[in-house]
FIDREN-861884 format. One record per residue (C-alpha): residue in one letter; x, y, z. Coordinates in nm, 2 decimals, m for minus. Layout:
N
{atom A, {X, Y, Z}}
...
***
This chain:
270
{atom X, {8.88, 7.32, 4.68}}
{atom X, {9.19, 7.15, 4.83}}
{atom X, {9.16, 6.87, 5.03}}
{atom X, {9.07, 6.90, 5.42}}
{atom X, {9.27, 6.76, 5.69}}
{atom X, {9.18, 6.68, 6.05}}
{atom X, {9.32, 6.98, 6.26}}
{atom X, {9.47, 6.72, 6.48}}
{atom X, {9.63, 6.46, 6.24}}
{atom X, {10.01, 6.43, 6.16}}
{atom X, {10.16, 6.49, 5.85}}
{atom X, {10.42, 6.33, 5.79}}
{atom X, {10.73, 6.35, 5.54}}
{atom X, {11.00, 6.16, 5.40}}
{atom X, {11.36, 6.13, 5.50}}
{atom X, {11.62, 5.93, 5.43}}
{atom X, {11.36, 5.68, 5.30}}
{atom X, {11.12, 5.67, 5.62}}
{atom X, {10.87, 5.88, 5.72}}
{atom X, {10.92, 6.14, 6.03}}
{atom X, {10.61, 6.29, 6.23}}
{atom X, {10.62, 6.63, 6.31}}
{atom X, {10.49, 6.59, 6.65}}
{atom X, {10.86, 6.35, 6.77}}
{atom X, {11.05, 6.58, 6.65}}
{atom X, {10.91, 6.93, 6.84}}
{atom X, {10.92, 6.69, 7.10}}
{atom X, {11.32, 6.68, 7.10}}
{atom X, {11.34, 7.00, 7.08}}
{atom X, {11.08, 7.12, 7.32}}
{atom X, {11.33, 6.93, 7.58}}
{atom X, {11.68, 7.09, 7.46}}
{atom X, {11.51, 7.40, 7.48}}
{atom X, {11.45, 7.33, 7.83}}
{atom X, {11.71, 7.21, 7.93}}
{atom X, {11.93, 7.51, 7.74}}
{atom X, {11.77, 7.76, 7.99}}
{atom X, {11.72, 7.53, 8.29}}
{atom X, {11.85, 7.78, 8.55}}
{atom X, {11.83, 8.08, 8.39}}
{atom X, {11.60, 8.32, 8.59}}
{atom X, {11.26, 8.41, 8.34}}
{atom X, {11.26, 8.78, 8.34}}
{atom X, {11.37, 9.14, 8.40}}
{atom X, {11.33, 9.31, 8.74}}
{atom X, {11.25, 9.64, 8.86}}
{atom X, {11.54, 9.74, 9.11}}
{atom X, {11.50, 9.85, 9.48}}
{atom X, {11.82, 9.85, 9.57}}
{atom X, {11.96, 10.13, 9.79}}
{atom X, {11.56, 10.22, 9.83}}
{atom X, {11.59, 10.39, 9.45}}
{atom X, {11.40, 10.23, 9.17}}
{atom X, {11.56, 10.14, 8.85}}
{atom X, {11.53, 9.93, 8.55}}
{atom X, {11.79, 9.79, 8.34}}
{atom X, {12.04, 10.03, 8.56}}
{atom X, {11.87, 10.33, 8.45}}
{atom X, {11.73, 10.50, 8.74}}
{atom X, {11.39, 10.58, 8.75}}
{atom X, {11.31, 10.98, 8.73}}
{atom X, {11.15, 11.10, 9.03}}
{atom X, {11.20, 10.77, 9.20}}
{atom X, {10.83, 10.66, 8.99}}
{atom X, {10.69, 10.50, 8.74}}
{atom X, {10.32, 10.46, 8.55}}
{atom X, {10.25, 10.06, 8.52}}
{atom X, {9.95, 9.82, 8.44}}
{atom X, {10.01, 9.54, 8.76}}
{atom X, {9.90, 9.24, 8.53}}
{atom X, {9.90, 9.01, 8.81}}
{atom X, {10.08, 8.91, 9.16}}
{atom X, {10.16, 8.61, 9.32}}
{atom X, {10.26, 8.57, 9.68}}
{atom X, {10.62, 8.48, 9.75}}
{atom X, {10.80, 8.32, 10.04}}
{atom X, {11.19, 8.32, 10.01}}
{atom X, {11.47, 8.15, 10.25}}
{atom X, {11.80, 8.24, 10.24}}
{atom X, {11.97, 8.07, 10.51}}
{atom X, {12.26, 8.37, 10.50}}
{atom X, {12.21, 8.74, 10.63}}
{atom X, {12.19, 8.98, 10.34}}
{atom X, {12.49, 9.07, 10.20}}
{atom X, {12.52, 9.37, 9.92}}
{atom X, {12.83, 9.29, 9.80}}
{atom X, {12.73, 8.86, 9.72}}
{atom X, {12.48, 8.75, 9.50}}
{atom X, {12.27, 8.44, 9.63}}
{atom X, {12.00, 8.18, 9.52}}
{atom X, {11.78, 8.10, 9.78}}
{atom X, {11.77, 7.78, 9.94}}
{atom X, {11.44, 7.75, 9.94}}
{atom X, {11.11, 7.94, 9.81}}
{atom X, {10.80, 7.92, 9.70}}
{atom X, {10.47, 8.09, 9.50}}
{atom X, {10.15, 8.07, 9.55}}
{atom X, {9.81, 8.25, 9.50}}
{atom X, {9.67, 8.08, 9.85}}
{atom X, {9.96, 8.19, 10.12}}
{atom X, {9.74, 7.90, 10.34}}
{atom X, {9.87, 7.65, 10.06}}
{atom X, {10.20, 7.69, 9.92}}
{atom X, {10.45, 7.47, 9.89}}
{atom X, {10.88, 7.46, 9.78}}
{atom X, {10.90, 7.52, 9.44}}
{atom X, {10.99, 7.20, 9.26}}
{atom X, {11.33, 7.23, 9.19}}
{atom X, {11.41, 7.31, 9.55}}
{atom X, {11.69, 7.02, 9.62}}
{atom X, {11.64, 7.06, 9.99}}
{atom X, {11.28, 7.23, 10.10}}
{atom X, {11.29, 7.27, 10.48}}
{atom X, {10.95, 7.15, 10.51}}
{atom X, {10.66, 7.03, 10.26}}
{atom X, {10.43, 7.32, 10.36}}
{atom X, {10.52, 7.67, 10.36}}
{atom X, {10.21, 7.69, 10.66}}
{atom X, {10.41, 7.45, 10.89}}
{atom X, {10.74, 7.52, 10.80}}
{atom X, {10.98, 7.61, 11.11}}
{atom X, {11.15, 7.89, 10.94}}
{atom X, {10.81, 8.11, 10.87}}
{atom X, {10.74, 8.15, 11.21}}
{atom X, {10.76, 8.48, 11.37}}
{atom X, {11.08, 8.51, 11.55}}
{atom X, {11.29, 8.31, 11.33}}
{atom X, {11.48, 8.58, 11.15}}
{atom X, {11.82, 8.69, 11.27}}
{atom X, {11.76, 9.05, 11.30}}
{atom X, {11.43, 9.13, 11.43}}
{atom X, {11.12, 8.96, 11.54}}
{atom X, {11.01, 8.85, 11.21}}
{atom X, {11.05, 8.58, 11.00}}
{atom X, {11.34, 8.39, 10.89}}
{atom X, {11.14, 8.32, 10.54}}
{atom X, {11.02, 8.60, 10.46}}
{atom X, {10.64, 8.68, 10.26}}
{atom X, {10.68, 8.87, 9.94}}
{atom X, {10.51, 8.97, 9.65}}
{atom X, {10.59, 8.91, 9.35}}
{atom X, {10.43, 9.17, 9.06}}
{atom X, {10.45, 9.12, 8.69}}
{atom X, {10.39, 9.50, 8.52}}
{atom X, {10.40, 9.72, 8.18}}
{atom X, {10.49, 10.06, 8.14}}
{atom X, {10.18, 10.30, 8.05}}
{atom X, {10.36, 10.65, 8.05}}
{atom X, {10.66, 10.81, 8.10}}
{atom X, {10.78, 11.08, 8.32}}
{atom X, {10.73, 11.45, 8.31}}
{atom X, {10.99, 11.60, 8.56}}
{atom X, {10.92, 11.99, 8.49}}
{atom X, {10.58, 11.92, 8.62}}
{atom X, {10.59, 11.60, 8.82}}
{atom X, {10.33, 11.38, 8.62}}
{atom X, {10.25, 11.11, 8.37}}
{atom X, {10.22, 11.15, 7.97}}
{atom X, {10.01, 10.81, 7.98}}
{atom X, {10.00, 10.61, 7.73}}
{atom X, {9.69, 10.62, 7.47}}
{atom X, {9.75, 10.38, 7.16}}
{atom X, {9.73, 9.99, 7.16}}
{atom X, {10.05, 9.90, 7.03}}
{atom X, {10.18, 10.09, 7.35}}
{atom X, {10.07, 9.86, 7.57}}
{atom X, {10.11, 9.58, 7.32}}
{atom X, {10.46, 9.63, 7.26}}
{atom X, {10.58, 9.75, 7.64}}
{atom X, {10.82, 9.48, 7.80}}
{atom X, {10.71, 9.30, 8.07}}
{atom X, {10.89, 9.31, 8.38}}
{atom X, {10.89, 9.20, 8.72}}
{atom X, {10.93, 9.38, 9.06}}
{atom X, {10.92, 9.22, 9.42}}
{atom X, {10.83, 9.40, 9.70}}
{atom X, {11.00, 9.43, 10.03}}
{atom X, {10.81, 9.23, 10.28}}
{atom X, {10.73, 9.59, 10.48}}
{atom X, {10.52, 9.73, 10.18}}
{atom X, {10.33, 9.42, 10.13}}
{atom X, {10.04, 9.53, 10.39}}
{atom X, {10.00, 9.86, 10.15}}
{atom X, {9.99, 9.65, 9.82}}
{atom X, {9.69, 9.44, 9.95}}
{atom X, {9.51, 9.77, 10.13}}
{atom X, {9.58, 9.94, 9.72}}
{atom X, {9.42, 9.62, 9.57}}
{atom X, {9.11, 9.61, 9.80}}
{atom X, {9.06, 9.95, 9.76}}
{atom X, {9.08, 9.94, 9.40}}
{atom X, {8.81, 9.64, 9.43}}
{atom X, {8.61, 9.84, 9.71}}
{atom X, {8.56, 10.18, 9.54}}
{atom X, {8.67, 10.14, 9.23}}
{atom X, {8.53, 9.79, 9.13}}
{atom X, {8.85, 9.71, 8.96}}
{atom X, {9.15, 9.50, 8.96}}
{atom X, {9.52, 9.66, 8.92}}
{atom X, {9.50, 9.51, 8.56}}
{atom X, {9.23, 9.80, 8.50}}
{atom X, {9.42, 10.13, 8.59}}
{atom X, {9.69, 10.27, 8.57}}
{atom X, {9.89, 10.25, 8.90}}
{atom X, {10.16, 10.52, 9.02}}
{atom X, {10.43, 10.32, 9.17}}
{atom X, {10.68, 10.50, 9.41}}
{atom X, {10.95, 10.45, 9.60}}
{atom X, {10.96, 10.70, 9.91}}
{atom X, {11.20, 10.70, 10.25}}
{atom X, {11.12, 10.55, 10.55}}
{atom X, {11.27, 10.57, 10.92}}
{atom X, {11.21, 10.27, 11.01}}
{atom X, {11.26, 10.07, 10.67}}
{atom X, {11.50, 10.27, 10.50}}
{atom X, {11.24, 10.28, 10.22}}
{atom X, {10.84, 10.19, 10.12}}
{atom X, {10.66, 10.13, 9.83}}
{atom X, {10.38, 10.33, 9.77}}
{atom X, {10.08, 10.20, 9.53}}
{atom X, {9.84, 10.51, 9.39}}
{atom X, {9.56, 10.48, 9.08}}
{atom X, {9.65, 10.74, 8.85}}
{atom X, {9.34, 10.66, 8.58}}
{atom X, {9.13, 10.41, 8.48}}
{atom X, {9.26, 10.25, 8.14}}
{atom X, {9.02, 10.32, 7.89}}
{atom X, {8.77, 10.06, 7.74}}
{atom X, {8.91, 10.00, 7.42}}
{atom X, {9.23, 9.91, 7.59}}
{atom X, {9.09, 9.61, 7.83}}
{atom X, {9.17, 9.36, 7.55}}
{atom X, {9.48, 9.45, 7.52}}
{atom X, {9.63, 9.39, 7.87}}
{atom X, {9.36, 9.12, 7.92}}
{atom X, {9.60, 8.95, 7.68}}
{atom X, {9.89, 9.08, 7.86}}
{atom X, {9.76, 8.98, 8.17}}
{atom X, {9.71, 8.63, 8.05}}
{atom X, {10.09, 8.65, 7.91}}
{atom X, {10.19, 8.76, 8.26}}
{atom X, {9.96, 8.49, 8.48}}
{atom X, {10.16, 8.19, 8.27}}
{atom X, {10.53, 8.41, 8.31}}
{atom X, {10.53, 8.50, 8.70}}
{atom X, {10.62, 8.19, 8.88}}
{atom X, {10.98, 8.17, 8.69}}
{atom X, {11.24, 8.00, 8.90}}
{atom X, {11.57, 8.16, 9.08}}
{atom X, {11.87, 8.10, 8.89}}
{atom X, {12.09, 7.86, 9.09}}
{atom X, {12.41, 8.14, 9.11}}
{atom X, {12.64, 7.91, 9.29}}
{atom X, {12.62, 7.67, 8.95}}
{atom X, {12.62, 7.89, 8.69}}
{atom X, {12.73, 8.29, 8.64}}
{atom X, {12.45, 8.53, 8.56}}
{atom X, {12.32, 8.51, 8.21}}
{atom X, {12.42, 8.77, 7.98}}
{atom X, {12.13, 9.06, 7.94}}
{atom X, {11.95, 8.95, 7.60}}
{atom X, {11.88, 9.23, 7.34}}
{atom X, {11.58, 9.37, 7.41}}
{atom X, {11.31, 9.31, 7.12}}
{atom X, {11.23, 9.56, 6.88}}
{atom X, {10.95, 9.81, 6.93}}
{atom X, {10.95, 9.70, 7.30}}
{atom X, {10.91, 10.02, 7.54}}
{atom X, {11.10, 10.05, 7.87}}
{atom X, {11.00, 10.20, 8.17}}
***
């Protein structure tokens, strides 16, 4: 039998004459690897824009898509500018939070308005510039899969059935508009009320429909429940998801948007 060593012990090895440890040296380059992406925003998004969905500019057939929700943050963002389509901007300030009672700026917010999202001036009702709402305004943040794809001739969902489909799908991001927040939490407490479930259990319709006084809604509908054998799988995607969601903006004004990066093989779009 070989010899055992302690799981947590260093081994060591010679250069130059000395002896190096492992452990320094990941450390060096655990922080140029940080600092290489500092600024560069963690993930793909699902696009709203124009009120059609898309992803990756490919818009999405029948303005829908089938997704796992592996988990969803609350988001408060600040602007400080009135939205302009033609100019990309990083907000000045924002934050995330699973408590909307106790969020706080984001840490590498250089000037937070206030220390507490709760008491800051800027998220009270009124404050916007258009409007009686807020000049911050209360998002959602929602980190997803794809678990079918889209059957135009007869408007449904070939779902998904194998692991490695929901193994290998990418994981995206998608924010919804503050207006279709309210409908988010009524779909999750629903899903808890009468289905006994979280979003991370079913398959959810996600759609994208017009609306007079919004210009467009998101609309949140269980499709199935995902069956038993594939829980461990998006448990572990879900737990992939819980440490990716609270990425920061990328500080536009600095540095131009990062090029796309080629999307990993056997990955499955939306």
């Amino acid at each position: 039998m070989g010899k055992k060593v302690k799981s947590n012990a260093l081994v060591p090895v010679e250069e130059n004459g000395g002896l190096v440890k492992w452990d320094e040296e990941l450390a060096k380059l655990t922080a140029q690897a940080a600092e290489a992406v500092a600024g560069i925003g963690g993930g793909s998004f699902l696009s709203l824009r124009g009120g059609q969905l898309s992803y990756g500019g490919q818009v999405m057939p029948g303005n829908t898509c089938a997704a796992v929700i592996l988990d969803f943050v609350n988001e408060n963002i600040f602007y400080g500018a009135r939205f302009d389509p033609d100019q990309r901007l990083s907000p000045k300030c924002y934050a995330f939070g699973r408590d909307p009672q106790r969020m706080t700026p984001y840490p590498d917010v250089e000037e937070p308005v206030h220390d507490s999202c709760r008491e800051c001036p800027n998220n009270a009702w009124g404050t916007s510039d258009t409007g009686r709402g807020k000049a911050c305004k209360n998002t959602m943040r929602l980190a997803l899969i794809p678990a079918g794809t889209y059957r135009q001739s007869t408007n449904d969902f070939d779902l998904f059935d194998k692991a490695e489909q929901y193994q290998g799908a990418d994981l995206a991001f998608l924010k919804i508009p503050v207006t279709s927040v309210k409908a988010f939490g009524t779909y999750v407490k629903n899903l808890a009320g009468v289905m006994k479930t979280h979003p991370v259990g079913v398959v959810t319709r996600i759609k994208v429909v017009p609306d007079g006084k919004t210009q467009f809604r998101v609309e949140f509908e269980p499709i199935a429940k995902l069956p038993a054998a594939m829980i461990p799988v998006v448990l572990a995607r879900h737990k992939e998801a819980t440490a990716a969601i609270e990425f920061p903006y990328q500080a536009v004004a600095e540095q131009p948007a990062p090029a796309a990066a080629a999307k990993p093989k056997g990955r499955r779009k939306f």
